[in-house]
C-alpha positions as CSV (number, residue, x, y, z in Angstrom):
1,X,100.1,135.1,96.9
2,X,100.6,131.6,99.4
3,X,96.2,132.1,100.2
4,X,95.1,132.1,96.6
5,X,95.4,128.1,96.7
6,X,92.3,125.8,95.8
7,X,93.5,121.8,96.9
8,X,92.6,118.9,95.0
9,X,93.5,116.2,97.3
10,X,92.8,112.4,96.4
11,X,92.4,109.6,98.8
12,X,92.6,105.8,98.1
13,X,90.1,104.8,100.6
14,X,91.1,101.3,99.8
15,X,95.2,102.2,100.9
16,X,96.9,101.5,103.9
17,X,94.2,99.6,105.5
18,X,92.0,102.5,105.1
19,X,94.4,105.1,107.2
20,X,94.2,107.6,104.2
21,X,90.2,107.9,105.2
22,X,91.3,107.9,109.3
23,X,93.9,110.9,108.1
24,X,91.4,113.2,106.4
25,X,89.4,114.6,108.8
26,X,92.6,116.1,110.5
27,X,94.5,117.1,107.0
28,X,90.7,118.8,106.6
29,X,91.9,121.0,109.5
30,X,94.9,121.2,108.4
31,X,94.1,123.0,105.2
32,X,91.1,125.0,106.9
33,X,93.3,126.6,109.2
34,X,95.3,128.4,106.5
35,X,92.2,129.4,104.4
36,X,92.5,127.5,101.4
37,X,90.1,126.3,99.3
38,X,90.0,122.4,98.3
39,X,88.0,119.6,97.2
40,X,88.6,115.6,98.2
41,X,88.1,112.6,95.4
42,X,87.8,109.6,97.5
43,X,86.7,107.3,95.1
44,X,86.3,108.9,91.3
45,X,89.3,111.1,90.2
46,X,88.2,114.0,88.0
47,X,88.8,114.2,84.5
48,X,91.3,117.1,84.9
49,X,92.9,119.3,87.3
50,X,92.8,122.6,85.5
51,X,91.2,124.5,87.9
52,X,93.6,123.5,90.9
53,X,96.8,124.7,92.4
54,X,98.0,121.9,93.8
55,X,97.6,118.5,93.9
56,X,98.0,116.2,97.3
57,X,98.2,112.3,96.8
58,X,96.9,110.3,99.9
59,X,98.0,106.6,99.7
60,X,100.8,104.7,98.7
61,X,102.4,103.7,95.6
62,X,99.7,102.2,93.8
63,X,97.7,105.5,94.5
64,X,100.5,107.8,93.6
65,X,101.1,105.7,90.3
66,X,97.4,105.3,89.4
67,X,96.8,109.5,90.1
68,X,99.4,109.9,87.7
69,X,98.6,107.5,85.0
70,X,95.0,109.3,85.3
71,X,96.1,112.4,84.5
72,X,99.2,111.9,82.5
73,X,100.5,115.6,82.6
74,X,100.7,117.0,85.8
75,X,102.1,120.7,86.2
76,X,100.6,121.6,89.1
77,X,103.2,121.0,92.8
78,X,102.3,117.6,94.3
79,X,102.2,117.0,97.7
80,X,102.3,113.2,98.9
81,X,101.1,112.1,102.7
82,X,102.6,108.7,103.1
83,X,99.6,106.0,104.2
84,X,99.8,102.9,101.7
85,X,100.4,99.6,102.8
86,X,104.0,100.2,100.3
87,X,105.6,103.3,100.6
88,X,108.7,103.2,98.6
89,X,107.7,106.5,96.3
90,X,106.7,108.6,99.3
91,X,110.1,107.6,101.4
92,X,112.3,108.3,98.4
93,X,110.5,111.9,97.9
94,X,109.4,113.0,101.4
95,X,111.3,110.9,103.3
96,X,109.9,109.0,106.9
97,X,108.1,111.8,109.2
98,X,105.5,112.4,111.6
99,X,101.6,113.0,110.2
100,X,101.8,116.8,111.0
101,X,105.2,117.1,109.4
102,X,103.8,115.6,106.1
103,X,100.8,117.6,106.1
104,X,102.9,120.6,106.4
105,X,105.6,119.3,103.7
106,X,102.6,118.8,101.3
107,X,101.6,122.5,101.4
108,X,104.2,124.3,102.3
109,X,107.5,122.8,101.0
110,X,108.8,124.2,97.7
111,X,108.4,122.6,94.9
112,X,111.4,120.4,93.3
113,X,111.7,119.1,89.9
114,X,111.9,115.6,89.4
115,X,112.3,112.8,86.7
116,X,109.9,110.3,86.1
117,X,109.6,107.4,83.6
118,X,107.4,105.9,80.8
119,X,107.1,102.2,79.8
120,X,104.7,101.3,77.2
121,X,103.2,104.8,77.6
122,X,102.7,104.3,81.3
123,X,104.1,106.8,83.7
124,X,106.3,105.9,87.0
125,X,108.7,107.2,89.0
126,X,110.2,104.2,91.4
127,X,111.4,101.9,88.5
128,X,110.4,99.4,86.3
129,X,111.1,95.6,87.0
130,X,110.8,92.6,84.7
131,X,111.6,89.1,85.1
132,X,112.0,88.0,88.2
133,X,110.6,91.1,90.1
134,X,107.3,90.5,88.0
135,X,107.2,87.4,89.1
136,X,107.1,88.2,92.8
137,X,104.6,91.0,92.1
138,X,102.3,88.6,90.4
139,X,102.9,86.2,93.3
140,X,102.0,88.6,95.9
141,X,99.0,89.6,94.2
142,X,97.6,86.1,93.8
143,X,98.2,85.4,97.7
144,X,96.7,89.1,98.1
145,X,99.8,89.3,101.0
146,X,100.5,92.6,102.3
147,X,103.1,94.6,100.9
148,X,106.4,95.4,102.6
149,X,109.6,93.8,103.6
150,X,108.8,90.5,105.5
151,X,105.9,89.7,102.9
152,X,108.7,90.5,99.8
153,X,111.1,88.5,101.3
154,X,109.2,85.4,101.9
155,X,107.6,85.4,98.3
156,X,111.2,86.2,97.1
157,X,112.7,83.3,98.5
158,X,110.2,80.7,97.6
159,X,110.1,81.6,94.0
160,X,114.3,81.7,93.9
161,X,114.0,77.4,93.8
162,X,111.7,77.2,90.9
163,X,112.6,79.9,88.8
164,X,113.3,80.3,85.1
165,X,115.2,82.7,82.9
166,X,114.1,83.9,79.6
167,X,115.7,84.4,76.4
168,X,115.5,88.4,75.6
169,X,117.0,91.0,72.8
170,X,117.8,94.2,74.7
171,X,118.4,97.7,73.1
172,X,120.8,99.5,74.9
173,X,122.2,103.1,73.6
174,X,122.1,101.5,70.5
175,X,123.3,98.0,70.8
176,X,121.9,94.9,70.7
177,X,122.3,92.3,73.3
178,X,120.7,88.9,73.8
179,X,121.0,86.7,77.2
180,X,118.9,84.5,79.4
181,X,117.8,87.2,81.9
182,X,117.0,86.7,85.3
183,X,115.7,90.1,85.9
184,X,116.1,94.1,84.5
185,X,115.5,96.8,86.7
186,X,115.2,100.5,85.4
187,X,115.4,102.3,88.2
188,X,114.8,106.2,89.0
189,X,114.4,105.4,92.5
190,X,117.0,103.4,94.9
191,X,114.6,100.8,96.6
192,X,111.1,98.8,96.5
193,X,109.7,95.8,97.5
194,X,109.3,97.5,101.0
195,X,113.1,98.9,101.1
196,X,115.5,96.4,98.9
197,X,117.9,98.7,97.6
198,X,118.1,97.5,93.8
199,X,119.6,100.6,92.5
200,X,121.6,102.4,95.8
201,X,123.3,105.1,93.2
202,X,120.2,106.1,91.7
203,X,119.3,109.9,91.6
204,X,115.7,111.4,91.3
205,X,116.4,114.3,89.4
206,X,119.7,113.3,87.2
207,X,117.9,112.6,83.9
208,X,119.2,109.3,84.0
209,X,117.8,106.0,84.4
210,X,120.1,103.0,86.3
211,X,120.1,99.5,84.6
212,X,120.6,96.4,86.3
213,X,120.9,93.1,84.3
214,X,121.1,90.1,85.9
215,X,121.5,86.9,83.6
216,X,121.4,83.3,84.0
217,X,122.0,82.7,87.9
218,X,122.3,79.2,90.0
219,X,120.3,78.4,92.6
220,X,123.2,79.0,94.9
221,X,124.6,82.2,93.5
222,X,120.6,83.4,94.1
223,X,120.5,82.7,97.6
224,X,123.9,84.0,98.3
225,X,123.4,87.1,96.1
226,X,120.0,88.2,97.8
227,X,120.7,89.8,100.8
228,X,123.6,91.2,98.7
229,X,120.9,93.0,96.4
230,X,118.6,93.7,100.0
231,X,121.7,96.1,101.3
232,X,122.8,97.5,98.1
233,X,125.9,96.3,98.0
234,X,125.9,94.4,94.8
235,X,127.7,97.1,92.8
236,X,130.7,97.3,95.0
237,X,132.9,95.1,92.5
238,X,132.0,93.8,89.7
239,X,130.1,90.5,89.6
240,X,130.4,88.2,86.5
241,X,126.4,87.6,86.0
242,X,125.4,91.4,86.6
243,X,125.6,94.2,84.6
244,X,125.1,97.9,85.5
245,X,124.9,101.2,83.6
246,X,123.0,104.4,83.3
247,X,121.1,105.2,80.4
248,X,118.1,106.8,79.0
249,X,116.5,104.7,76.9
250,X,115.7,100.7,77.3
251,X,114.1,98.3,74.5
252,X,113.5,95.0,75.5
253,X,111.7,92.2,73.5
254,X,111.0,88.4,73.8
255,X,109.1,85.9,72.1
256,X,107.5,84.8,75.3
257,X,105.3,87.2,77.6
258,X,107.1,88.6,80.6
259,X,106.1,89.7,84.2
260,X,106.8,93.0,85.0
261,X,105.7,95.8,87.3
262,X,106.0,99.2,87.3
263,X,106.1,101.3,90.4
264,X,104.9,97.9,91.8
265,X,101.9,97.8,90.0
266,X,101.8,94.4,88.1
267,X,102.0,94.4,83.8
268,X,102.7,91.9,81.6
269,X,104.1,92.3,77.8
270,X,106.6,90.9,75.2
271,X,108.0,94.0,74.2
272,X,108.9,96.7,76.5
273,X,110.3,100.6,75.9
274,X,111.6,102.5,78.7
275,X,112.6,106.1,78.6
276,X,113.3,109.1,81.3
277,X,111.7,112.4,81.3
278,X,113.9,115.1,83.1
279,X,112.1,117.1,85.3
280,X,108.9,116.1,84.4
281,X,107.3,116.1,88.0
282,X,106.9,119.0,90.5
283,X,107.0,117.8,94.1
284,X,106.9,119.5,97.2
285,X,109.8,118.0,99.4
286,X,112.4,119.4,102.1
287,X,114.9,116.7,100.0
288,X,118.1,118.0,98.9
């Protein structure tokens, strides 16, 4: 029955510029108004969720990857309500709405299966980015700039001048492939960095992830390429540095450490393994 519901509902206090803490007074009425039971976790997450029926995330992608890093196996519906300063997870899965259509998305929608992803046993759903992307992560962190598309883009272009590719052994389906990469993107999701659309074929729910290899690039080719990548149009022909599949399994290894991020969140390793997981998410979305 739709009122035996008890609502764990976490809120990143520190997202958004604190709009998740602004929203929760009126979500609070929100879920009042329909009788459920619930609980918020503004700062400490609980050890487990057993005793919930659904889970609502409050934040942006760092909160939606950190709640499910937390908890690791999440079978419960998740509802997202989109108030991070980056947003690229909540726009893929919910899409850009009004407040009171969230709120009512979170609860009500049904339930979709989705894929997620694990690198070095850490859970995502956006993608995976190392190389370059890392780079610009790391960058963005250190200036502790605010995420989205005019703060990308500026960190972007400053560090397409200086930057250098690494030598790297990937594992693809199999085969083994060495080049000077640029960057690798596994992607699950079709954008970040505040809307570049890295991966504009990728599919949430097709048990597939979409690799993107860019080797060795001129300076040039870089600047000419980027607002290429920024409207998804790089994969309309085929382009002599880049190469594109879908897979569902990724080994990369260097002898040098790489940048990285996952879901945006900032890592760093030599070795990395990348794998879907088909349906391993329910969330609540009106997305076909």
């Amino acid at each position: 029955m739709i009122g035996i519901r008890n609502i764990a509902v976490i809120c990143n206090p520190q997202s958004g510029k604190g709009k998740p803490l602004k929203l929760l007074p009126s979500f609070e009425n929100f879920i009042k108004q329909h009788g459920f039971t619930y609980q918020f976790f503004t700062n400490n997450l609980p050890q487990h969720i057993n005793n919930f029926t659904d889970l609502v995330i409050m934040g942006g992608d760092g909160t939606i990857n950190y709640t499910l890093n937390h908890f690791k196996n999440i079978t419960i519906p998740i509802g997202i309500i989109s108030c991070g300063t980056g947003n690229d997870i909540a726009n893929l899965l919910i899409g850009k709405h009004p407040i009171q259509h969230q709120f009512e998305t979170a609860l009500f929608a049904t339930p979709q299966k989705i894929d997620a992803g694990i690198c070095n046993k850490k859970l995502f759903i956006n993608g995976v980015g190392i190389g370059f992307d890392g780079w610009v992560v790391k960058k963005l962190m250190a200036k502790n700039l605010l995420y989205g598309k005019a703060a990308y883009y500026s960190t972007v272009i400053s560090l397409l001048l200086f930057y250098k590719e690494t030598k790297v052994k990937i594992v693809l389906d199999g085969e083994c492939h060495e080049t000077n990469l640029f960057m690798l993107s596994a992607a699950n999701g079709k954008t970040y960095g505040g809307g570049f659309k890295v991966a504009p074929f990728a599919e949430v729910n097709d048990g597939l992830l979409e690799l993107i290899i860019i080797n060795k690039l001129p300076l040039l080719k870089r600047l000419k390429y980027l607002p290429v990548i920024e409207n998804g149009k790089h994969l309309d022909k085929p382009l002599s540095f880049l190469k594109y599949k879908t897979c569902k399994k990724i080994s990369l290894q260097s002898t040098q450490k790489l940048k990285a991020h996952l879901d945006g969140e900032y890592m760093e390793a030599n070795s990395f393994d990348i794998e879907i997981l088909p349906q391993f998410l329910s969330i609540r979305t009106i997305l076909g």
